[in-house]
N, C-alpha and C positions, 0 to 999 in steps of 0.2 A: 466241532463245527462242521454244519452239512457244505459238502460240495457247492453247491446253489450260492450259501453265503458267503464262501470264498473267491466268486467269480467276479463279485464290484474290486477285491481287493487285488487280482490278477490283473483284471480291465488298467484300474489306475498305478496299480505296479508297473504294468506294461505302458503304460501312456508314460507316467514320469519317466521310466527308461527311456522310451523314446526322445521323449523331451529334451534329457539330461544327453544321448546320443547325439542327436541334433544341435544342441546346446555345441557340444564337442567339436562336432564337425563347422559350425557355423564359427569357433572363434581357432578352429587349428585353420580355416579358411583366410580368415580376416589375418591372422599371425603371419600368414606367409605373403599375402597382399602387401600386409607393413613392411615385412621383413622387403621385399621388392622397392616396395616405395621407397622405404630409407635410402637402400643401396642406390638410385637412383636420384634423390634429392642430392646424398652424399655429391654422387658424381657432377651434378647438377653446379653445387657449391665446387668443387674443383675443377668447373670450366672457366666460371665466374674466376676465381683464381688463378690459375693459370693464365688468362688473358689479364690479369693486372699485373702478376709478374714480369711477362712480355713488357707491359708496358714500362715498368720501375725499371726490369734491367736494360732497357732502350732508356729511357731519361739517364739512367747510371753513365752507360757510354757515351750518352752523348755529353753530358757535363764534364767528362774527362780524360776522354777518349781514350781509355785502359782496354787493351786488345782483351784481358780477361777477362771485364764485364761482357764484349763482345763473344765471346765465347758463353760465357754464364746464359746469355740473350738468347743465343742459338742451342742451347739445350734446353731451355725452356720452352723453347717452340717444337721442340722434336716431343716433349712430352704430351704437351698440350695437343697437337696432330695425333698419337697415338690414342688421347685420352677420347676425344672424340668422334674418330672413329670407330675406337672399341663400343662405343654409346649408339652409333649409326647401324652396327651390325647388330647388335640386339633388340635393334625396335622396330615392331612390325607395326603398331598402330601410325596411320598416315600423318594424324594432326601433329603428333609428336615430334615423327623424323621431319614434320615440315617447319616445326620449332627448331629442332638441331641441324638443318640443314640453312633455316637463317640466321642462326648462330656462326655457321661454317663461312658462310657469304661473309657475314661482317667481317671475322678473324681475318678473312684471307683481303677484305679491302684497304682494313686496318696496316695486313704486313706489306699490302703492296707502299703503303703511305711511312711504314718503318723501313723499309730497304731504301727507299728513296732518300731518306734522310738520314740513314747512316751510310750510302755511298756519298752523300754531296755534304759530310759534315762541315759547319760551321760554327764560329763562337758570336756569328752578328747575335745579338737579344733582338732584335725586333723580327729576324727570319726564325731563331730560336721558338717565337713565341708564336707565330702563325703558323708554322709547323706543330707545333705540340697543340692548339684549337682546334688543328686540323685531325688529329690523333684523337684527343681527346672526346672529339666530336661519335667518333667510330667505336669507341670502347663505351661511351654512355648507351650509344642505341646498342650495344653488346651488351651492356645491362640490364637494359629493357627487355631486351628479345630473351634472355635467360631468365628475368623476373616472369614473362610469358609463358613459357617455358616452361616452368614450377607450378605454375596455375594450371595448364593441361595436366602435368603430372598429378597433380591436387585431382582433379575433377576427373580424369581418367580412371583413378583410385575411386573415387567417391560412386563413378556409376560400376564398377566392378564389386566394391561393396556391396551397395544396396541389391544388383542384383541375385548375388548370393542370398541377404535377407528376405528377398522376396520368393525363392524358392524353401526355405527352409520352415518361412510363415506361414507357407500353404499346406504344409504337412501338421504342424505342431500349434496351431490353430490360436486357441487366445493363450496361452502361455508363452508359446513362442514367440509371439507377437510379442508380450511385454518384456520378454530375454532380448529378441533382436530388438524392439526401438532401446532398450538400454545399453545393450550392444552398438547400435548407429549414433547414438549419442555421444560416448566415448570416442568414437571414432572421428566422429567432428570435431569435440574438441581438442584430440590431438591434432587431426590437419589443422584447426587453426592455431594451437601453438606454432606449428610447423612454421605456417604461414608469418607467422609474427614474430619469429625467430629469423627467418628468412628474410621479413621486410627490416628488421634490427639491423641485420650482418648486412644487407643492404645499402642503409641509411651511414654505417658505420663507413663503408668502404667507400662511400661516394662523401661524407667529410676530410674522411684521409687524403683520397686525390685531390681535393682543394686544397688542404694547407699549405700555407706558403712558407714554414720553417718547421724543422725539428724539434722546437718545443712547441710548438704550435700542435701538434702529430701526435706527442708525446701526452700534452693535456686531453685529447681526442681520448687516446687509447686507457688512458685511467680512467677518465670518466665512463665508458661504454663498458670497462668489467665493472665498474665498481657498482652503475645502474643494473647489470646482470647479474652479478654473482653479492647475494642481500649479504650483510652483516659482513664485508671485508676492507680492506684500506689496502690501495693498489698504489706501488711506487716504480716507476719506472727507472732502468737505470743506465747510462752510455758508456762506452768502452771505449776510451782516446788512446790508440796505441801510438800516439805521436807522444806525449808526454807517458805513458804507459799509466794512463788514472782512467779512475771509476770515478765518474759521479751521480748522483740525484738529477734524471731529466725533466722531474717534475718536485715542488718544491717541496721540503720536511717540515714538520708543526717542530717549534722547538721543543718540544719534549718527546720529541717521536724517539723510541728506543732505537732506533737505525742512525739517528743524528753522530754520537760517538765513532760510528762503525765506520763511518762513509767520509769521515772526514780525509784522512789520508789512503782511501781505499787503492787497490789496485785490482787490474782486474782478474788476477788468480789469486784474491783475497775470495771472491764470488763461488762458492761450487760450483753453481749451474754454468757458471762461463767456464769455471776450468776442465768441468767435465763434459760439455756440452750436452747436459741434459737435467731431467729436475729434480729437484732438493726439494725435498720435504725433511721438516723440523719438526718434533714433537715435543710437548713438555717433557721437563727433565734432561739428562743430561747424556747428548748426542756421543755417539761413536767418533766422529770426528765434528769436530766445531765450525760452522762459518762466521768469519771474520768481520762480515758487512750483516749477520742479522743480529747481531747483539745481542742484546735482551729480550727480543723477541721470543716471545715462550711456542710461541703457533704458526708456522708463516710455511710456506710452501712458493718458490721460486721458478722459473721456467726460461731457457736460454731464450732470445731472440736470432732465430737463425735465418743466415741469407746463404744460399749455397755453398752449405757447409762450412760458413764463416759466421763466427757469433761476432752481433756487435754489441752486445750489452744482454738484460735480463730484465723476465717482469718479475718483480717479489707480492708476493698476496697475501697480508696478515691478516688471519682470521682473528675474528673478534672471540672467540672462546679459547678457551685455554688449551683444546686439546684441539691438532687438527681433524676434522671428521672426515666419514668416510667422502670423497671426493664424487657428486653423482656423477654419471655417466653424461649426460647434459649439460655441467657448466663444464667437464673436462673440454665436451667438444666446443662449448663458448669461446672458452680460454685458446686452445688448440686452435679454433677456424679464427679467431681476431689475431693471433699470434703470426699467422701463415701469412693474415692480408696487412697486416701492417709492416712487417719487417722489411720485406723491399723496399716502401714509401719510406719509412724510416730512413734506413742507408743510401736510400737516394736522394733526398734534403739534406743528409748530412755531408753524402760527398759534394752537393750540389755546394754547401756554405762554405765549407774547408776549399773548393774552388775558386768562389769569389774573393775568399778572404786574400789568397794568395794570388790573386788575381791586380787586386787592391794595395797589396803592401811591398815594402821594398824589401825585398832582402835582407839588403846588407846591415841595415839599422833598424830593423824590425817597423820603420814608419809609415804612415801612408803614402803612398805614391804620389806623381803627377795626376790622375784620374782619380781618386779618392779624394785628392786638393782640391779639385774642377767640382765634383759632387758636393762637399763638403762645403763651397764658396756658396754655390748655390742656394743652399737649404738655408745657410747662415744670413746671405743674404733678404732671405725672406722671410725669416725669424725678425731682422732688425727691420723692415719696412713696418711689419704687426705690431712691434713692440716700440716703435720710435726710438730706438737707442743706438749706439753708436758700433761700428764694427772696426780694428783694430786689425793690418794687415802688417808683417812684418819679415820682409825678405832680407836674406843672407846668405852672403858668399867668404869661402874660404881665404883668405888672404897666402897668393903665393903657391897657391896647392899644386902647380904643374911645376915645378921645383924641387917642392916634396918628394914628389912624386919621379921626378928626373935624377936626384940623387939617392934615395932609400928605396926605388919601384913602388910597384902600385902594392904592394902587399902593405905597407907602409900607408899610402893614401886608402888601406881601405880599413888599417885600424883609426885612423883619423877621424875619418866618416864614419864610420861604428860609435866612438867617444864621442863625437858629438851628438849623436842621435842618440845615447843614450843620457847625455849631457842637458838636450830640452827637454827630453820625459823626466827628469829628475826635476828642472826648476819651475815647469809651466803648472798652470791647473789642471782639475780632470775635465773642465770645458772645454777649455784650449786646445787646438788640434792642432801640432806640426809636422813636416813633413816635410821627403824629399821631394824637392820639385827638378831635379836631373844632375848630373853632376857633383860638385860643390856646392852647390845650391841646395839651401833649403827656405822651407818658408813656415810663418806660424799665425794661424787666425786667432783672433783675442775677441767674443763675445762680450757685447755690453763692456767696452771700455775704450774711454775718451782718449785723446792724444796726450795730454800728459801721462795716462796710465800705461800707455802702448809703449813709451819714450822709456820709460821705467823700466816695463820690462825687457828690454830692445837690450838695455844696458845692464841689466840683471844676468841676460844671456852673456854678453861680450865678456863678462866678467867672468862665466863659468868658463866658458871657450879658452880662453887666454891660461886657465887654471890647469886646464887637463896637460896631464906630464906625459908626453909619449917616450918610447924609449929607444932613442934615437938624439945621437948627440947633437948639442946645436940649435935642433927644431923646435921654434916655439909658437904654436895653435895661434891663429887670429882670425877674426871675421871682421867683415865689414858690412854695417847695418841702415835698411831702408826703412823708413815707418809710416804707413800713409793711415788714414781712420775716414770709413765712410761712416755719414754722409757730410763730412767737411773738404774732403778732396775730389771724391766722387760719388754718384749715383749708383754708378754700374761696377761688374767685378772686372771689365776690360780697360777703366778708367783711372782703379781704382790699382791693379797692378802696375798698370804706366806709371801712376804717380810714388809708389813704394819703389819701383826701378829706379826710377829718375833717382830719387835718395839717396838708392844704393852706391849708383854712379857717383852721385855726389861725392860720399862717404870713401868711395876709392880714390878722386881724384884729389881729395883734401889730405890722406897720407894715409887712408886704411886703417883699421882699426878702430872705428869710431864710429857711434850713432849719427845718420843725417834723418829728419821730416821734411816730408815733403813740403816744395815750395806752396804756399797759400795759392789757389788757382788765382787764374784775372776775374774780375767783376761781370764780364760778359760769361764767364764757366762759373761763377759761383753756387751752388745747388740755395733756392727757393728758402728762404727763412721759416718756410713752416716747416721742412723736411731735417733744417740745421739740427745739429745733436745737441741738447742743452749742455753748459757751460760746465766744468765738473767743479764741487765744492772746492 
């Protein structure tokens, strides 16, 4: 073959090389554009985080005032300060740093509104709550301004892209052209994954900070992997180190193969909680067994950590039998929901374990005077909706400072323990009693007329009188008031006066004995259409 005719073959030898050159240079260009952007978005997603952190371990301390969360608080903020200014020094484009520097404004408005209310801590709810609106208010537009944020880093990328495309087109003419637009095309539709990834973890971490309890939280966080990550079944799980149990923070199908597991689980039954890190299972038969996956043939597990304290674990059973390789994209799913939910997590939960004990007495596990006040309440307004009758029934210890004068108080406070565990044995699971201070207690009876109240008034006195203390001599008595709105009163201030009055009755007649209250006069009688109907 003559020279001559080997010159079209060298011309387009030489152009494909180039081409294929260009090709090269054009996507080792765009690799390292991504590789920036990621690192960047990354970091982007850990400001966003770390200012929710802030915020959870401020809600943490202030629901409990643990000098450790307080500490916890304060190192979260030393990271979060390192994290972006380290982002302030790398970025020269103006729009960007004008993005991260209103980011910096809001953090720094936010903490001056977090110092203020962890120097002037209170437990009022109604300052608790315009406080935290007022917080809350600063880390939304912290949201926003980050959501912003992500979109210059987006469009920053995108014209740095194309103008790479546009130099490499002008060389490599129609080919290159149909390399680079399939090259710019791919590149879009990864930013908008990006992007839709981004508005997800978004959407996810702005339901979390609404919820208003831990399985509330809890159902959030299954449902946003389970819509992420196709073909799994996500079970949440919490870690009560007061009774030392595991349980299901979201519910189990009864046939779920983790049902058996989790019945009496504890929480170093869990690997991922024992070891503080994740368990993956695979079919067949494991080097060591976990206790809480069962029968689970496929499941792969993840601690839930909050500075370096696990409070529970996500379990992820995949739906095929072997687990696969894990991609690199839902790890960081998994991973970025894990990081932003666990504060919110532990901070509902200490918030509940707060109120509950807030709420209950001590000494006899009952509800308190202020759980009785709420509980009157509600009850009340239950029976106005339903026309039916409300059932109050107060009682006092007969002689208890005697008791208490000759055996000490150790003595009156097994007393009050036996009796508090004395009405949770006789009453319904409707029925709510309680200590109402001292000696005293009290018990609301739902939907029941005043013979039924009288019944159970005396159903009590009968238990009371039973319990054997051990203590020669001593033997248990009360004396019983019984009022029922809406035949004595309307209100719950009317309606105590007249179950007192009974009380009183019931002491001055010789103790030990049910008194109802006296029938009001004619000019207090409540309205014949409001009266309770008559019981069979």
């Amino acid at each position: 073959m003559s020279v001559r005719r080997l010159v079209p073959y060298a011309v387009f030898a030489a152009l494909l090389g180039g081409a294929i050159a260009a090709l090269l240079v054009l996507f080792s260009a765009l690799d390292g554009s991504t590789a920036r952007q990621l690192a960047r978005v990354d970091a982007s997603q850990r400001l966003l985080t770390g200012m929710l952190d802030q915020e959870a371990g401020l809600r943490a301390y202030l629901s409990t005032a643990d000098e450790d969360l307080l500490q916890a608080y304060s190192a979260t903020r030393s990271r979060f300060d390192t994290l972006i200014e380290a982002e302030l020094s790398q970025t020269d484009d103006e729009e960007l740093r004008a993005a991260l520097l209103a980011q910096q404004t809001t953090a720094l408005a936010w903490r001056r509104l977090a110092e203020r209310d962890a120097s002037t801590f209170t437990v009022d709810p109604a300052v608790y709550r315009r406080t935290l609106r007022a917080r809350t208010a600063q880390v939304d537009r912290f949201r926003a301004q980050n959501a912003a944020y992500r979109e210059a880093l987006d469009d920053a990328r995108a014209a740095r892209d194309e103008a790479i495309l546009l130099r490499v087109l002008a060389a490599l003419l129609v080919l290159t052209v149909a390399l680079g637009g399939t090259g710019l095309a791919i590149t879009r539709r990864r930013a908008n994954r990006r992007r839709r990834y981004a508005e997800a973890q978004a959407e996810f971490a702005s339901a979390m900070q609404s919820a208003v309890d831990s399985s509330e939280a809890d159902a959030l966080l299954k449902r946003h992997l389970e819509r992420s990550l196709a073909g799994t079944t996500v079970t949440v799980l919490r870690r009560s180190d007061a009774d030392d149990r595991l349980e299901a923070g979201t519910p189990l199908p009864p046939d779920s193969p983790l049902a058996p597991g989790i019945v009496d689980a504890r929480p170093r039954d869990c690997l991922a909680i024992r070891r503080g890190s994740t368990h993956v299972r695979r079919a067949g038969e494991p080097l060591v067994a976990c206790a809480v996956c069962g029968d689970c043939r496929a499941t792969s597990c993840r601690p839930l950590l909050v500075a370096d304290r696990v409070i529970g674990s996500v379990l992820v059973e995949h739906d095929d039998a072997e687990v696969p390789r894990v991609r690199e994209r839902d790890e960081r799913v998994i991973a970025d929901s894990l990081a932003q939910a666990a504060p919110i997590l532990s901070g509902l939960r200490t918030l509940a374990l707060a109120q509950s004990r807030a709420m209950t007495d001590a000494l006899t596990g009952l509800p308190n005077r202020w759980a009785l006040q709420d509980a009157l309440k509600r009850m009340l307004a239950q029976t106005a909706r339903s026309r039916s009758s409300l059932g109050l029934v107060l009682l006092d210890l007969d002689h208890f400072k005697q008791l208490n004068d000759t055996h000490g108080h150790d003595a009156g406070d097994q007393a009050l323990a036996a009796v508090g565990h004395a009405l949770l044995s006789e009453l319904r699971e409707s029925d709510l009693p309680a200590r109402s201070g001292g000696e005293e207690f009290a018990v609301l009876l739902p939907d029941t007329p005043l013979e039924g109240a009288l019944a159970v008034a005396e159903q009590l006195r009968r238990a009371i009188a039973a319990i054997d203390l051990p203590f020669p001599g001593v033997t248990l008595t009360a004396s019983f008031g019984v009022a029922v709105l809406p035949l004595h009163a309307l209100e719950a201030d009317g309606l105590m006066r007249a179950a007192d009055r009974a009380l009183y009755a019931a002491k001055r007649a010789g103790r030990d004995r049910v008194e109802a209250a006296a029938a009001p006069e004619d000019g207090e009688r409540p309205p014949r259409a409001l009266r309770a109907a008559p019981s069979a």
